[in-house]
N, C-alpha and C positions, 0 to 999 in steps of 0.2 A: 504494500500500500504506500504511495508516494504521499508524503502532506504538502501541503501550499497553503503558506501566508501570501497577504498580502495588505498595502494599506490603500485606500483608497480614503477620499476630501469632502466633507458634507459640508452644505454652506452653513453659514453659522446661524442662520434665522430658522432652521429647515430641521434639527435635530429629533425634534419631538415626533415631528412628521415623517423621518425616515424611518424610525422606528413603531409609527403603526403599521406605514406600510410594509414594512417585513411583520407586521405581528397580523398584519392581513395579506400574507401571500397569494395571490394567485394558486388555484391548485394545478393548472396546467402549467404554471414555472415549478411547479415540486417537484411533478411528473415528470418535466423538464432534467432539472436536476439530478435528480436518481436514473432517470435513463441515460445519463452521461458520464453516470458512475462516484456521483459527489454524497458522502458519508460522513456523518460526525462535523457536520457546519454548524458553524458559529461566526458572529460577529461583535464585535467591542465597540463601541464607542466612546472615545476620550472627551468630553465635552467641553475640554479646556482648548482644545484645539480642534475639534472639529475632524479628526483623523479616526477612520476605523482601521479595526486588525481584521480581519478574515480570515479563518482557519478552515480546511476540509481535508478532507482524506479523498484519494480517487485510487484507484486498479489502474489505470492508463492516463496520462496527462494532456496524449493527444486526442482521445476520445472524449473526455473532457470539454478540451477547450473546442470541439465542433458545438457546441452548443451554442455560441455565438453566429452559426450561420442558420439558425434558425429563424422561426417568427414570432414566437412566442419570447425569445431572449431578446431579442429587438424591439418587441413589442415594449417587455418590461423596461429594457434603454429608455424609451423613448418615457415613458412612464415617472422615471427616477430622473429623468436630465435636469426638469426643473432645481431641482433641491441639493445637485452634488456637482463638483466638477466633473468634466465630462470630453471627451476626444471628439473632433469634427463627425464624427459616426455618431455618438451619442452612447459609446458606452466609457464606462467609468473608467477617468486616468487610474491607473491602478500600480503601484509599484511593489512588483515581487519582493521578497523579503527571503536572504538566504537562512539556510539552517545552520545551527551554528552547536546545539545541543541538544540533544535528546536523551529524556531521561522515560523507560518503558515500567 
């Protein structure tokens, strides 16, 4: 099982709001999700900064990240643009985060 961090940029008026709309997922972005092999996801929010962590497990990282050529992953892009920074595509600037320890 491969993990991936990553941190991605919430605007700072937007906090409260990014987290209903993950506490109201879409169930065809779940669907989504688990068919692309994403396990054990979580997300943080620092509110001091406005930066999340994202944490997931995935079996395949390529497989994975096809989930982005979907229309439901696009859909939700387009969904979240308002309230986070965002790449001319509309999906979230996101920067990987290397591993550096793991403890099992």
């Amino acid at each position: 099982m491969k993990r991936i961090a990553q941190v991605m940029y919430i605007n700072p008026d937007s906090y409260d709001e990014y987290a209903k709309r993950h506490a109201e997922l879409w169930p065809e972005m779940k669907t989504a999700l688990k068919e692309h092999g994403a396990t054990n996801y979580s997300i943080y929010l620092n509110r001091a900064n406005g930066q999340t962590l994202a944490y997931l497990e995935v079996p395949d990282v390529a497989a994975y990240n096809a989930i982005a050529n979907t229309d439901i992953c696009k859909k939700w892009w387009h969904y979240m643009a308002p309230i986070m920074k965002t790449n001319p595509d509309e999906s979230p600037v996101a920067d990987d985060l290397e591993e550096v320890f793991h403890l099992d």
